[in-house]
VOMARVEX-935828 format. One record per residue: y, z, x of N, C-alpha, C, O, CB in turn; residue in three letters. Coordinates in pm, whole numbers, plus 32768, in hexadecimal, padded with zeros to 4 digits. Each point is the difference from the previous one (the first is absolute). Glycine has a CB too. Layout:
<sites>
YZXYZXYZXYZXYZXala;...
</sites>
This chain:
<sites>
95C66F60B09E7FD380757FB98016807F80528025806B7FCF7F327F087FBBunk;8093807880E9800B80858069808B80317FF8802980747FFA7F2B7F3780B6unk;80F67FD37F5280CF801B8019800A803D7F7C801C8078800680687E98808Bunk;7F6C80BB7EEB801380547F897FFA80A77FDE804A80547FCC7F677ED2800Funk;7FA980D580717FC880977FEB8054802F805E802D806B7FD57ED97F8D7FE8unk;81327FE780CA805B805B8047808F802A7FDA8041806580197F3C7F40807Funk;80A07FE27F1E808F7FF27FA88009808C7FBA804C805D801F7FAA7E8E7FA5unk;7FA181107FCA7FD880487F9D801D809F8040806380477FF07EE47EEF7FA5unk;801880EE80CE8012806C801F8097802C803C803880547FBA7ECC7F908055unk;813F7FF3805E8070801F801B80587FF07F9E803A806C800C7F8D7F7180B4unk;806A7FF27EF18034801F7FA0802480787FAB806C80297FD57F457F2B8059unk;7FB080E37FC77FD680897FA8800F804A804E803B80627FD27F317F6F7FA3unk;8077803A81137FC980748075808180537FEE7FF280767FE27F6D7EFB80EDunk;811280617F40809A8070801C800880277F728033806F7FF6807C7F1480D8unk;7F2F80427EB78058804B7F897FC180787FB6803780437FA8802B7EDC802Dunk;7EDB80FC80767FB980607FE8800C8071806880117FFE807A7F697F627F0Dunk;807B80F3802D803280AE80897F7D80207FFA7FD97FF38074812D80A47F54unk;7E6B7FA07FCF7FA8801E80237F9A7F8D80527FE97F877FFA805D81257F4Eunk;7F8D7FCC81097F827F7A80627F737FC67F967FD47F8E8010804A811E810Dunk;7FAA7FAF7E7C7FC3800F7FCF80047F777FAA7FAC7FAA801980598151801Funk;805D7EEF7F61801C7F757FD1800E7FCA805A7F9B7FBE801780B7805A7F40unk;802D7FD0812680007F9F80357F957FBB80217FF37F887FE880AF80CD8042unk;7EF28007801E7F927FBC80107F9A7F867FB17FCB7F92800B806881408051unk;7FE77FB77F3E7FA27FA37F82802C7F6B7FD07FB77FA17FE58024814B7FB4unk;80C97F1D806580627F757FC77FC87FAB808B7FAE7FA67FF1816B80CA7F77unk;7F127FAE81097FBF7FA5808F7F767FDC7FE47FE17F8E802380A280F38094unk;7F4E7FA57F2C7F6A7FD57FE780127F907FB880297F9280257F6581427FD5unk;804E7F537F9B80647FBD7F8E80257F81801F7FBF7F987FFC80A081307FCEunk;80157F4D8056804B7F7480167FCF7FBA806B800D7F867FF580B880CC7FB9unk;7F097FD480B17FD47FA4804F7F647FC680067FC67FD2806280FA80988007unk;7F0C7FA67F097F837FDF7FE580417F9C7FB77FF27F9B80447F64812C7FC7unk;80F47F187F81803B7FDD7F6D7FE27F7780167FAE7FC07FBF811C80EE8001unk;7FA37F1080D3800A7F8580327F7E7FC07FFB7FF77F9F7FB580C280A380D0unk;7EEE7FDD7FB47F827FD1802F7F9B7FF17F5C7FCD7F957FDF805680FD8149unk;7FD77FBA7EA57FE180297F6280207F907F987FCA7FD07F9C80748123809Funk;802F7EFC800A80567F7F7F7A7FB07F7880337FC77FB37FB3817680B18032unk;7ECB7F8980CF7FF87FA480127F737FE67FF17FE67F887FEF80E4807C807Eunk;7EDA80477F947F327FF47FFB7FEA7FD57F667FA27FBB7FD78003813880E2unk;80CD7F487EF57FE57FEB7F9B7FFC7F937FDE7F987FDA7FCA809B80C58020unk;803F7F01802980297F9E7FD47F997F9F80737FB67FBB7FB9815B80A57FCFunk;7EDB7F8C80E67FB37FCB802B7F898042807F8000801B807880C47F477F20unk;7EBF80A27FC97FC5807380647FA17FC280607FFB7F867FF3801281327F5Cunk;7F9D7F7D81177F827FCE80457FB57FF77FE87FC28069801180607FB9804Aunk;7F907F797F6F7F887FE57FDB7F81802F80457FFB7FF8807A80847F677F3Cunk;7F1580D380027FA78040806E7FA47F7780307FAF8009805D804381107F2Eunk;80237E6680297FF07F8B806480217FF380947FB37FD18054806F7FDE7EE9unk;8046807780D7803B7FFC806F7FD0804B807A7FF47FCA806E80AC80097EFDunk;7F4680A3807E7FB08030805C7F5C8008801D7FD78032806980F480277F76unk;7EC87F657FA57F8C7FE080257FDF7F887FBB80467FC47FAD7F8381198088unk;7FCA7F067FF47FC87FAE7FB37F907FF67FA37FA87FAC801280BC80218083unk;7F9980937EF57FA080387FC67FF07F897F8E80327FE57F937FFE812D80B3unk;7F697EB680177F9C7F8F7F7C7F7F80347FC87FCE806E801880737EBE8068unk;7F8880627F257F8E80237FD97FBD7FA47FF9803D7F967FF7800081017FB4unk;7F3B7F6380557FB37F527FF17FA280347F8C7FA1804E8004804B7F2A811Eunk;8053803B7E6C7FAF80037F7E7F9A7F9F80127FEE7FA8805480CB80987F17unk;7EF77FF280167F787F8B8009802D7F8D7FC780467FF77F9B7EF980A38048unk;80997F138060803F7F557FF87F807FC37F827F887FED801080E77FDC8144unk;7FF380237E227FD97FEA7FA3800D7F7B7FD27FD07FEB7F90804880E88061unk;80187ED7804580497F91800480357F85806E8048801680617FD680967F0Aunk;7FBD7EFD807B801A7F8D808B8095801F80578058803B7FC27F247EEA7F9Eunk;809B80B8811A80707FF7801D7FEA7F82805E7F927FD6802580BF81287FAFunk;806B7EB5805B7FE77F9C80417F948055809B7FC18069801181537EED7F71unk;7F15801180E27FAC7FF5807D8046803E80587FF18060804C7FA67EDB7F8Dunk;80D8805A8000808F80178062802980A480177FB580437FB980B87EC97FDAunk;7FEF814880B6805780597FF0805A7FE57FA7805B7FAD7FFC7F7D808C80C1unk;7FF7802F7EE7806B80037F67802A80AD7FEF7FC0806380257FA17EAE7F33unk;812D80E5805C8017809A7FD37FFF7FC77F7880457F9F7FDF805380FF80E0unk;7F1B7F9C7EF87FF27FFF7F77807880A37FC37FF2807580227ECB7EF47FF9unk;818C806D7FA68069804D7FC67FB4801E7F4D80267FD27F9480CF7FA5812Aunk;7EAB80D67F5C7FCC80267F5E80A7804C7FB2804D8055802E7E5D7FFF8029unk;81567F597F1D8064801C7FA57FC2803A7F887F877FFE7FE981067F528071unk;7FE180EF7F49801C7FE37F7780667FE97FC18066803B80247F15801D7FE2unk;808A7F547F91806F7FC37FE0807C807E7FC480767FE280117EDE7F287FBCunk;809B813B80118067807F7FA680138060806B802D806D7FDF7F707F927F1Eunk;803F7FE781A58003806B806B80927FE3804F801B7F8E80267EC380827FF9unk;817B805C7FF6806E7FE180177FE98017807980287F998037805480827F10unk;7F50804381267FDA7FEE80687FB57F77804F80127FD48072800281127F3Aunk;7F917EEB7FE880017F80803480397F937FFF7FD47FA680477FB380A77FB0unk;80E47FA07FBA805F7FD6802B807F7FFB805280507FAB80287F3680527F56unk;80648093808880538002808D7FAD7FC3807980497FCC8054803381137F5Dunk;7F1C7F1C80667FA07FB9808D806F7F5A802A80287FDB806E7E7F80897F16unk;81707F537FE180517F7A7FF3803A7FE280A87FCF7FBA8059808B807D7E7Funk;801080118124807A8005807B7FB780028061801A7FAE8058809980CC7F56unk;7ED87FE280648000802C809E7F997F8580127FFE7FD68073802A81617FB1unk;7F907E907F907F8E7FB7801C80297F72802C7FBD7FA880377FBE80E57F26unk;81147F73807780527F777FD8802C7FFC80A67FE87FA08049808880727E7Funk;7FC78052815C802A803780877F987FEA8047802C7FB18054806480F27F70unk;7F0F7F6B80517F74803280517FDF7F667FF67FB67FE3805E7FE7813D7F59unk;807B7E8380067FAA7F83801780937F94802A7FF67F94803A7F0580A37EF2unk;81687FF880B0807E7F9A804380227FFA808B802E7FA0803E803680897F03unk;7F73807980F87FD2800480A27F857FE680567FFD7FED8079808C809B7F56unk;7F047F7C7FCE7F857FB2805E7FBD7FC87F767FAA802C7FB5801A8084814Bunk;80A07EBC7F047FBC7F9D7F8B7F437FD87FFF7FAC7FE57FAB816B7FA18072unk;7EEC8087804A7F4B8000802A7F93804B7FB97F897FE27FF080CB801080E4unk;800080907EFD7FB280737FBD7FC67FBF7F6380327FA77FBC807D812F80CCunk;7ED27F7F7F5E7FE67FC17F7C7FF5808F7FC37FC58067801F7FBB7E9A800Dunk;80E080D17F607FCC80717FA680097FB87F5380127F8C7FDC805B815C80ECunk;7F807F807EFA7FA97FC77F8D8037809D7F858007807980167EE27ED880A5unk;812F80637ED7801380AB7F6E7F937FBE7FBE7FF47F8F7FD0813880D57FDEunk;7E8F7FF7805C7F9D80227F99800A80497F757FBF80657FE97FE97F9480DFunk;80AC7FD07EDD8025804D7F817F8D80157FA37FBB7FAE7FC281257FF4804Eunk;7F1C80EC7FF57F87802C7F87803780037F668039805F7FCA7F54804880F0unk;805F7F057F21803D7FD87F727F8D7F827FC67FC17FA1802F816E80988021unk;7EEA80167F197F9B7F927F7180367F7F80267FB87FA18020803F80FE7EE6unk;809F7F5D80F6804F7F967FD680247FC78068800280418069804180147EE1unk;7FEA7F0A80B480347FC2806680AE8001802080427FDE80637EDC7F9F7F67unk;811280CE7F7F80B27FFC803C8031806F8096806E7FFB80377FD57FE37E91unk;7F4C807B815F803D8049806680007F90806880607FFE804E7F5280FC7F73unk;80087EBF804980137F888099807A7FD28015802C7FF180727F097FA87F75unk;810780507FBE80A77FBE802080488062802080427FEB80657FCD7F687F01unk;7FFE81058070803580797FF18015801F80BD805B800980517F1B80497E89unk;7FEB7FB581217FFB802F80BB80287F568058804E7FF2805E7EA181017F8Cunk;80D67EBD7FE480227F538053808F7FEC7FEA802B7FD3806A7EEA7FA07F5Bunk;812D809380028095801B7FFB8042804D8042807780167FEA7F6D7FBE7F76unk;7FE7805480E7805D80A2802F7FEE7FE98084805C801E804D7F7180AD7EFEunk;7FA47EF280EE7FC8802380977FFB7F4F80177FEA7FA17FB57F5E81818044unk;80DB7EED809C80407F6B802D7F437FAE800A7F96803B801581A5802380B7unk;7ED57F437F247FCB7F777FDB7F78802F80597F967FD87FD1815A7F59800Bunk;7F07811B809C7F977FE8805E7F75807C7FD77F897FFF8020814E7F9A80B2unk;7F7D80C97EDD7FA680557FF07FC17FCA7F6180417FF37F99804180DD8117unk;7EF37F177F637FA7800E7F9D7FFE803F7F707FE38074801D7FD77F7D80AAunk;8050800D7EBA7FE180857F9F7FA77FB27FB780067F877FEA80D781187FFBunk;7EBA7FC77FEE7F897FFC7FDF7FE9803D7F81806480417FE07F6E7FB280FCunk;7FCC80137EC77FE380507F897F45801B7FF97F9F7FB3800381627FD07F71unk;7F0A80E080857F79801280307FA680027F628034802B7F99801D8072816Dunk;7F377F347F007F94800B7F8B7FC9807D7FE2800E80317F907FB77F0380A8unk;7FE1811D80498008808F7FDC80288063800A7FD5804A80577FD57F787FA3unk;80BE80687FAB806D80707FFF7FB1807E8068802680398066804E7F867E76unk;7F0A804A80D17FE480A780107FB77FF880AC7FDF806D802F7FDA7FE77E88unk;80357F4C818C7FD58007808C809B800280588006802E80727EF17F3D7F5Dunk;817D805F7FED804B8004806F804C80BA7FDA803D804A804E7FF07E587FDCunk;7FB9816F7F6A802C809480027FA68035804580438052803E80277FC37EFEunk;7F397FF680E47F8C8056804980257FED808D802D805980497F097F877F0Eunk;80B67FAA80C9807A7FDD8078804E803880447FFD8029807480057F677F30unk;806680717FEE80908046802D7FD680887FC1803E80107F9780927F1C8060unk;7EEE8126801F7FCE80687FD6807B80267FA68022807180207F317FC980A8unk;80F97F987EDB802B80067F7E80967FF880498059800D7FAC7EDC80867FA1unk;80F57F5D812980758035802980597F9880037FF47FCC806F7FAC80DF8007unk;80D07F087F3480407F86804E80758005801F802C80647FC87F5B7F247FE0unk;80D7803D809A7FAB7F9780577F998016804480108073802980947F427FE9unk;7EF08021801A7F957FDD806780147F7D8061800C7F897FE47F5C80E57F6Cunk;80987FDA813580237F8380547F5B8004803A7FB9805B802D81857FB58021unk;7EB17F7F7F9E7F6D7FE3806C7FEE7F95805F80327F907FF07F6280BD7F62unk;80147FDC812C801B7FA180517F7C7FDB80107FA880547FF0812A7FF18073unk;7F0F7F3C7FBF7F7C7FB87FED7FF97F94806380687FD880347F8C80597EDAunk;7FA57FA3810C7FF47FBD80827F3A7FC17FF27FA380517FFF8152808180A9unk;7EFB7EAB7F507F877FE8800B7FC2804D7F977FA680548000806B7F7680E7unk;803980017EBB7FB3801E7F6E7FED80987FD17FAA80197FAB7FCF7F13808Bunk;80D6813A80007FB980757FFD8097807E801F80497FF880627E8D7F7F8007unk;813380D77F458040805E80247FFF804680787F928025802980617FD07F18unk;809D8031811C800B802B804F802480897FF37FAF8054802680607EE0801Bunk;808080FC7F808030805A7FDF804280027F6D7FF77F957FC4800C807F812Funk;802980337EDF80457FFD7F69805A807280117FCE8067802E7F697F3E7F31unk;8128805A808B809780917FF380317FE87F72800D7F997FBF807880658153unk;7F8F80777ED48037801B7F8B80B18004801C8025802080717EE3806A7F3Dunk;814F7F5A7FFA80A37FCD800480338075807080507FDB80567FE17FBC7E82unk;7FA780E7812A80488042804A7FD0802E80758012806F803280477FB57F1Funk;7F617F7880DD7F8F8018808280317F8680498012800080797EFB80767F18unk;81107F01800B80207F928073807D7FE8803180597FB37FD97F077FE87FD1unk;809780D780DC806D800F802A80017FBA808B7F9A7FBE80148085810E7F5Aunk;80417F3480FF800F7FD4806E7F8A7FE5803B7FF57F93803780C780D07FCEunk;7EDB7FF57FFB7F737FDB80617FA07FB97FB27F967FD0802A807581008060unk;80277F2A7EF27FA17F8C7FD080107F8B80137FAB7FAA8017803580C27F66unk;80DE7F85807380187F9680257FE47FA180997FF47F86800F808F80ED7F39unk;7F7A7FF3811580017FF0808F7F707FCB80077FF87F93803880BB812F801Cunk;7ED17F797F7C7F937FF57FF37FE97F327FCB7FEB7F938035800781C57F94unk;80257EE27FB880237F577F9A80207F6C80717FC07F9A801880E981157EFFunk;7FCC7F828115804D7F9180697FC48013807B801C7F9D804480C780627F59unk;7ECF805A80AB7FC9800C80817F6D7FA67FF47FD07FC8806380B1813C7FD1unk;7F577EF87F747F967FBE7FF1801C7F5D7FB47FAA7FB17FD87FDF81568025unk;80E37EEF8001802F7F627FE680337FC7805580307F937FE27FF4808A7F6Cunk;7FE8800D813680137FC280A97FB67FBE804C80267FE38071803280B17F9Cunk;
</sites>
């Protein structure tokens, strides 16, 4: 991205006579590169903190260390979670995690058990309106639980690198 924006500007720099544009086009162009590329893959503000929340625990969880992956079935964001979770348990098979799909019906279970390899759990929960309170309406909801009891909970664009680090540091 840096070689482009230098490409770019030198390029323009000789065929402009005022400094006034030139400047402005240099600006310009050597922002453009960087612009295209944030766009297309930007930084998650996961990545730089770890801003959880601990909702009131309305509902049992296992004993064990579990990440409960709260769903809904028509959420395309939560289906994107599929891959990375699939990823996240093919490198430390040890990990337990678990989808909790908030849905009436039982056809969303295949839907998600089809998609996510054999070790991770999916679930259908009885009361809709406690696991929305839960996930304070936001999904995905990743929650982490330990000895029956909520630890932390992130919302999709929070569980980023230090949650994860967090998640797996405490499964050692």
């Amino acid at each position: 991205m840096v070689l482009l924006g230098f490409i770019l500007i030198y390029t323009f720099h000789s065929r402009i006579q005022q400094k006034v544009k030139k400047w402005i086009l240099m600006s310009i162009l050597g922002v453009l590169p960087f612009a295209v590329y944030f766009s297309i893959n930007p930084i998650y503000q996961g990545d730089f903190g770890n801003k959880h929340f601990q909702p009131k625990q309305l509902e049992t969880f296992p004993r064990k260390l579990t990440l409960s992956v709260v769903v809904l079935p028509g959420c395309p964001y939560c289906h994107e979670t599929i891959s990375f979770m699939n990823d996240l348990i093919s490198r430390k098979p040890k990990l337990c995690i678990r989808y909790v799909v908030v849905s009436e019906s039982m056809a969303p279970l295949s839907l998600f058990s089809s998609k996510l390899d054999k070790r991770i759990s999916v679930i259908r929960v009885k009361n809709l309106k406690n696991w929305i309170i839960m996930s304070q309406g936001g999904f995905p909801c990743m929650m982490m639980s330990e000895q029956g009891k909520i630890i932390y909970a992130w919302e999709n664009d929070f569980f980023g690198v230090r949650a994860i680090d967090d998640y797996l540091g405490r499964n050692n």
